[in-house]
N, C-alpha and C positions, 0 to 999 in steps of 0.2 A: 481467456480472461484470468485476472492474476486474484489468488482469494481476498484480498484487501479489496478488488473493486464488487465482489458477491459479497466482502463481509458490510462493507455500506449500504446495500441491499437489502439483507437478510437486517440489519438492524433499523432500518429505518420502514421495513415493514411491522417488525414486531415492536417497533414504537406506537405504532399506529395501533396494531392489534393491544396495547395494554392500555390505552385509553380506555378504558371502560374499566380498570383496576384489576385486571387480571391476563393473561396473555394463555387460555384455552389449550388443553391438548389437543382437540381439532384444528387450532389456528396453528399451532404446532407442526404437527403431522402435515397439513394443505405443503407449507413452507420447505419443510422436510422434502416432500415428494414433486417439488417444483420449481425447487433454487436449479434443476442438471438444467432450464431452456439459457441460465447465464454462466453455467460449468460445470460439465457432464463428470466431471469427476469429484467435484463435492461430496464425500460420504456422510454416515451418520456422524462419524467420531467428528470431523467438520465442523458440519452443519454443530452440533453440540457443543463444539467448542464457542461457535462466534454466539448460540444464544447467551452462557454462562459468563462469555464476555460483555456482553452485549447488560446482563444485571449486575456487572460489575461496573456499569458508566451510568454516568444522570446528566442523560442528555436529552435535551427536546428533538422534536420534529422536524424546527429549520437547522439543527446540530447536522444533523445526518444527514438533510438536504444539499448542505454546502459539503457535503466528502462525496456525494456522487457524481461522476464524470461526465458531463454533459455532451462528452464523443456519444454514450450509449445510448440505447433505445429508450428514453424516457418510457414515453407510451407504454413499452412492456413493462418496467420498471415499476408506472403506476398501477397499471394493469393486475400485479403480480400483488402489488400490497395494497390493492381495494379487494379483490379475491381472496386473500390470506384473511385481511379482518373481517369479510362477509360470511366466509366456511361455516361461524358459527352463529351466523346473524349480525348484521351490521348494526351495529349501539348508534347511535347519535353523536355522541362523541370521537368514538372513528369516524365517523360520515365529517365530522369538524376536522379532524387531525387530517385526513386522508385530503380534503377539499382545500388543506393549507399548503400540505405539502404539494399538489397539484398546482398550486397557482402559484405557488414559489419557484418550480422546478420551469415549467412553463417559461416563466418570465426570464431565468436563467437560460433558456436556451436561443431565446432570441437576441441577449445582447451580443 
């Protein structure tokens, strides 16, 4: 997997995760230690790079929706960024972002 199709990943988790107006070093770390099941060689310096990119864009939810590949495992996909915003309790607001993103991505993969 090529880092542009994990950096869509990793951002559009920690979209989800800053819904609640902050994006957690738990939430952090979860994402950190579980981007290798979409690229075993993603390090920290990486992973670090696409968050500090990631507060350099102002992008929404369905932003980052429409940059992921719909070949991939959705499932895990969502899987990975309702896990990342739960690590430190799921806000309501995540539970909104995460259930939009789902039902966008969904809908994406059936046409």
């Amino acid at each position: 997997m090529t880092i542009n199709k994990v950096d869509n990943i990793v951002k559009l988790a920690a979209c989800i995760c800053a819904q609640d107006g902050i994006i957690s070093q738990t939430e952090l770390d979860f994402m950190q230690k579980n981007v290798h099941v979409f690229d075993k060689v993603v390090d920290e310096k990486d992973f670090d790079n696409l968050i500090d990119t990631y507060f350099e864009e102002d992008k929404t939810v369905l932003d980052y929706c429409n940059k992921i590949d719909t070949s991939l495992d959705i499932d895990r996909i969502l899987q990975f960024c309702l896990e990342s915003a739960s690590s430190d309790e799921l806000d309501p607001e995540e539970n909104k972002a995460y259930q939009q993103a789902r039902s966008y991505l969904k809908k994406r993969i059936k046409k």
